[in-house]
N, C-alpha and C positions, 0 to 999 in steps of 0.2 A: 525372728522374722517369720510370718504368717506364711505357709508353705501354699494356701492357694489365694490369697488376696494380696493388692499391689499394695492398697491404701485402704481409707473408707469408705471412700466415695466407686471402689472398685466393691467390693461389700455391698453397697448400700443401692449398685445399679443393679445388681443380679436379685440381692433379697425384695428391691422394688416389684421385680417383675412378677417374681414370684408369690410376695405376697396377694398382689393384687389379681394372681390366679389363682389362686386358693380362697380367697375372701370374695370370689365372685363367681363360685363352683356351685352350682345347684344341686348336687347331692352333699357338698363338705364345708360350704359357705354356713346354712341353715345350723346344722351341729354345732359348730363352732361358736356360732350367733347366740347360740342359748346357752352359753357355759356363763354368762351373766359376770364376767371378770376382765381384769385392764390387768395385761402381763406387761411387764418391762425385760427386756434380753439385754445384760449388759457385758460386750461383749470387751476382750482384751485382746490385742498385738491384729489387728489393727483397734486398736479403741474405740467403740462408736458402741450406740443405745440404737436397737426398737424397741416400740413401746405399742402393743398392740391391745386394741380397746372392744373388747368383745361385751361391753356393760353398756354403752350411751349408743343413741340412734346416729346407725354409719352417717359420714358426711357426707357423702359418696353413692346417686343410686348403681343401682346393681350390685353395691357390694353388702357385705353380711357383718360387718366389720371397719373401725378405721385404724389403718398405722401410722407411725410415726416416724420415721429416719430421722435422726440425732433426736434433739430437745422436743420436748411434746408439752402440749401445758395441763396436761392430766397425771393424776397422783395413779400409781399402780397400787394393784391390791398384794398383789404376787410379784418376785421379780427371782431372776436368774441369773449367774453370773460365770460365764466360760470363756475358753478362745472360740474366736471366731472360727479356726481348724477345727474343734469339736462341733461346733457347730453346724458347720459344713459336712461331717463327717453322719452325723445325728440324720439329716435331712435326706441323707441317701441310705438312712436306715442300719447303720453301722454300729452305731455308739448305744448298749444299753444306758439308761436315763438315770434310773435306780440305782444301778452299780455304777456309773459315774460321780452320784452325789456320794455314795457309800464312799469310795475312792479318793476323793476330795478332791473330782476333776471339774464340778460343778458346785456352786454354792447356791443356793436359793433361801428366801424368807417371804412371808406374809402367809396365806394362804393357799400353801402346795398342795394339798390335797384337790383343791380347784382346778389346778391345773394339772394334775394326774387322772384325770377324767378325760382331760383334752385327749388323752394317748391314743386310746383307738378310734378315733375323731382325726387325727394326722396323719395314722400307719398311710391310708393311700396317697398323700402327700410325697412320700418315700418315693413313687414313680416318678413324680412331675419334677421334682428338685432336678434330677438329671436331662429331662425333657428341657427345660427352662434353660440348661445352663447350655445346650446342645442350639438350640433357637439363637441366644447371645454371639454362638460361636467359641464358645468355651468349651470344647471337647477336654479339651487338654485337665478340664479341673472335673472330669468326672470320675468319682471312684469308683471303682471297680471291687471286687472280692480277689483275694488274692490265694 
C-alpha cells in the first residue's frame, strides 16, 4: 500500500496540478520544452502512467509541454518505471535518480541519457512539488528531511 496516495486518481489530482505548474513556468517551462523528448512515468502501487511530451507542439497555450494522465496516444522515446512513493519522494528532492537506477529501485529504457539532461532543468521543481501539495491541502503528505 502507497504510504501517500489513496488511489490513482488521488496521484493523478496532485501530479495534474503540478505538472501544469511547471510546464507553464517561464523560467522552467522553456528548458524543459527544448529537451526535444516524450518520457513516459510508469508508476506502481498505485498503478497509473504519465506520459509527458516535451517533442510535439503543447496542445495547451501557455504551456511549454503536453501531459498525459493514464493512456496517451503518443509512443515515448524514454520511459521510467518506479513506486509512485519514490516518486513522490524524488519531487521534494530526496531520492538520488542515479543510485536509485544503480539500486534497482527504478528501471528505465529508451533514451536516458535524454532525460538526465532534464536534471538540473527540475532541481527547482524540488520547491514547488511541496508548494503544490500544501495549495491541495495536503500538508500531511509533505516530506520533510528527517
Amino acid at each position: 500500500m502507497s504510504e501517500y496516495y489513496r488511489d490513482s486518481a488521488h496521484l493523478y489530482e496532485i501530479y495534474d496540478r503540478f505538472l501544469t505548474s511547471v510546464l507553464t513556468d517561464e523560467k522552467i517551462g522553456p528548458k524543459m520544452g527544448k529537451a526535444g523528448i516524450v518520457i513516459k512515468f510508469i508508476y506502481t502501487d498505485p498503478d497509473c502512467e504519465i506520459l509527458i511530451d516535451l517533442k510535439n507542439t503543447p496542445e495547451k497555450p501557455g504551456f511549454y509541454g503536453t501531459f498525459y494522465l493514464g493512456d496517451s496516444p503518443i509512443k515515448e522515446d524514454v520511459w521510467s518505471k518506479q513506486s509512485a512513493d519514490h516518486s513522490h519522494r524524488f519531487w521534494h528532492g530526496f531520492e538520488n535518480p542515479i543510485a536509485a537506477v544503480a539500486k534497482g529501485k527504478v528501471k528505465q529504457g529508451g533514451k536516458i541519457t535524454a532525460m538526465l539532461k532534464l536534471l538540473p532543468v527540475v532541481r527547482p521543481t524540488f520547491r514547488r512539488f511541496p508548494e503544490i501539495l500544501h495549495e491541495l491541502g495536503y500538508d500531511d503528505l509533505i516530506v520533510t528531511k528527517k
